[in-house]
N, C-alpha and C positions, 0 to 999 in steps of 0.2 A: 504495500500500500504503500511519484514521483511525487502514497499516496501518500498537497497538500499538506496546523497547524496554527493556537494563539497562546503559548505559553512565552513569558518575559524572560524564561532560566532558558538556555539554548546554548548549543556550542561552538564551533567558529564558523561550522560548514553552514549554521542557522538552520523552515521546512518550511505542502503537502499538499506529492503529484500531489504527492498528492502529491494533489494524488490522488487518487487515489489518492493505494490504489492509488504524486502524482505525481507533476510531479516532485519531488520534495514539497509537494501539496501538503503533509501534516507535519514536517518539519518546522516551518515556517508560518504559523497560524500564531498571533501574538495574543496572548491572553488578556492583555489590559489595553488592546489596541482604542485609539482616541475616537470616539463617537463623533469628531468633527471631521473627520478625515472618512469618515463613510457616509455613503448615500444616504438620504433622509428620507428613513423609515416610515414615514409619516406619508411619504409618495408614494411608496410602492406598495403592492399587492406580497404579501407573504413568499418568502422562495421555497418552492418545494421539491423535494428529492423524487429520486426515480423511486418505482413503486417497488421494486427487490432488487438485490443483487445476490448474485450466486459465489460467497465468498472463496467454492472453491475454484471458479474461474476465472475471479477477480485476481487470485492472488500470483506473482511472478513478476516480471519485468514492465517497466513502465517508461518509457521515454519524454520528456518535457518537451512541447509543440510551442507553448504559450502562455504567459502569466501576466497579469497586473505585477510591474514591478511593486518590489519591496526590499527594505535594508536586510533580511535575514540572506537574500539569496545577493547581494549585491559585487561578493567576491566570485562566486560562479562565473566563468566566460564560456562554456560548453561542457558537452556528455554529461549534462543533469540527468540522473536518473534515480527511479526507485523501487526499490524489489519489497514486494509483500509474502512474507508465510504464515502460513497458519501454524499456531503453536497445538499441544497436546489441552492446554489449558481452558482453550476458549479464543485467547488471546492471536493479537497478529504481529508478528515484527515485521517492524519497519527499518529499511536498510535505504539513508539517503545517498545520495552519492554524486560529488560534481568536480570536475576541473577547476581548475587556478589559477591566475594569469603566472606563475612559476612555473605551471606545468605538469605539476604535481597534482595528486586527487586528494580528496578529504570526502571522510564518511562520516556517518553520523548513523547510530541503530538506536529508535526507538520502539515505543508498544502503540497500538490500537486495540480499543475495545468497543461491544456496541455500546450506544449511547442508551442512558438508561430507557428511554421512549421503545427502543428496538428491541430492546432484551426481550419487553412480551410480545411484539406483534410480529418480530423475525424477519424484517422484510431484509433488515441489512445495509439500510442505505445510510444511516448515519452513525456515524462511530465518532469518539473521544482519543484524539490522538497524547500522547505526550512523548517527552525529550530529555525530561527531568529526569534525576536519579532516583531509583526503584523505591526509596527509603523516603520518599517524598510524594509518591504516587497516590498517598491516601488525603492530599489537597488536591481540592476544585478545580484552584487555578493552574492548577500545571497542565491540565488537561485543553487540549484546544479541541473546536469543533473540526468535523470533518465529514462533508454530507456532497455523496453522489448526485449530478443535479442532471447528469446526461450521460447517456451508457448506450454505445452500440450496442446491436441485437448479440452480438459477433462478439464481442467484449474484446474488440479490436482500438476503442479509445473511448476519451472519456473526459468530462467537465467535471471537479470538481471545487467548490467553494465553501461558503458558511452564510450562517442567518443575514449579517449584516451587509454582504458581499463585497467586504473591502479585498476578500481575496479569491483569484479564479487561477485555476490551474489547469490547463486541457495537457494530457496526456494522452499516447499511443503506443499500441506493441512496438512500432517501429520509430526508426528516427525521423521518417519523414510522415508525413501523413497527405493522404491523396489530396489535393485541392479542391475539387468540387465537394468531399465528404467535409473537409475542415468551412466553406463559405455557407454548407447548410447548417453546420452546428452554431456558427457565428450568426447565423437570422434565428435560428430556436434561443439562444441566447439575448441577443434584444428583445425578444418575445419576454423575457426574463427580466426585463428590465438591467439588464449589465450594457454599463455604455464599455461595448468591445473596442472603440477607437482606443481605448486605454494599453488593451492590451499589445504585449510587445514577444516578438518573436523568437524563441530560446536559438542559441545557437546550435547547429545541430551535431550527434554525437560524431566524433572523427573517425572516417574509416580506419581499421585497425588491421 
């Protein structure tokens, strides 16, 4: 789970697809992020998540297509990605992953869990990421949101963001993603109320 995060304790690589499931989508979800700095709730229509996900097809490899920048990802220049398992537990590790203008990689593993709302209804689309130390997990705030908001049928990509939608992460199995599939998720997403002119282009991973 490139899956996509809003926790304030984070580590240098910062999240999530989130991600997913983005990518470094729940790495990088800020837990005390500024209410003035996000869209005004008051405008929009509620955002809602896809109706299930199948977490065991969710889980693996995630490539980063496109995010609203942020400071948590701001040393990344390419090959963001991020890998989701499912553990024995319940639980999902999250393994962020990005390039450096050095050259060098930096990783980052945290946990996802469902969000309490999902734990009864099972659908799966919203989970509780964090970043923090295990020893700290039993606070709120460490935990960021992390809510599927668009899922190929294929679970070939994927939007994910949070209630307030200061943060979006489109991730893909691959590093590229087809053009006509990425401009129709970019009109379902204004449909959404996400002003997508925002969003900015990851750079993509480097053939190896």
């Amino acid at each position: 789970m490139t899956i996509i995060p809003k926790s304030t304790i984070s580590t240098s690589v910062g999240l999530l697809f989130i991600a997913a499931i983005g990518f470094f989508f729940a790495t990088y979800h800020a837990k005390a992020a500024s209410a003035a700095d996000a869209p005004d709730a008051k405008q929009l229509k509620p955002l809602q998540s896809v109706a299930r996900v199948d977490l065991k097809r969710y889980v693996g490899k995630w490539h980063q297509i496109a995010l609203f920048p942020n400071r948590f990802q701001a040393q990344c220049i390419s090959d963001t990605t991020a890998t989701y398992r499912q553990l024995d537990d319940g639980q999902i590790e999250v393994k962020n992953r990005c390039k450096l203008t050095d050259g060098k990689f930096e990783e980052v593993i945290g946990s996802a869990k469902l969000a309490p709302m999902n734990a009864a209804d099972m659908t799966n689309a919203k989970l509780k990421v964090r970043f923090a130390p295990v020893w700290l997990s039993w606070l709120p705030m460490v935990w960021g949101d992390y809510w599927v908001i668009d899922l190929d049928a294929d679970y070939q990509y994927v939007a994910v963001s949070e209630p307030s939608r200061k943060f979006l992460w489109i991730l893909s199995r691959t590093p590229v993603m087809e053009p006509a599939k990425f401009a129709a998720l970019l009109e379902r997403l204004r449909m959404m109320d996400f002003d997508t002119a925002k969003l900015v282009a990851a750079a993509p991973t480097e053939a190896k």
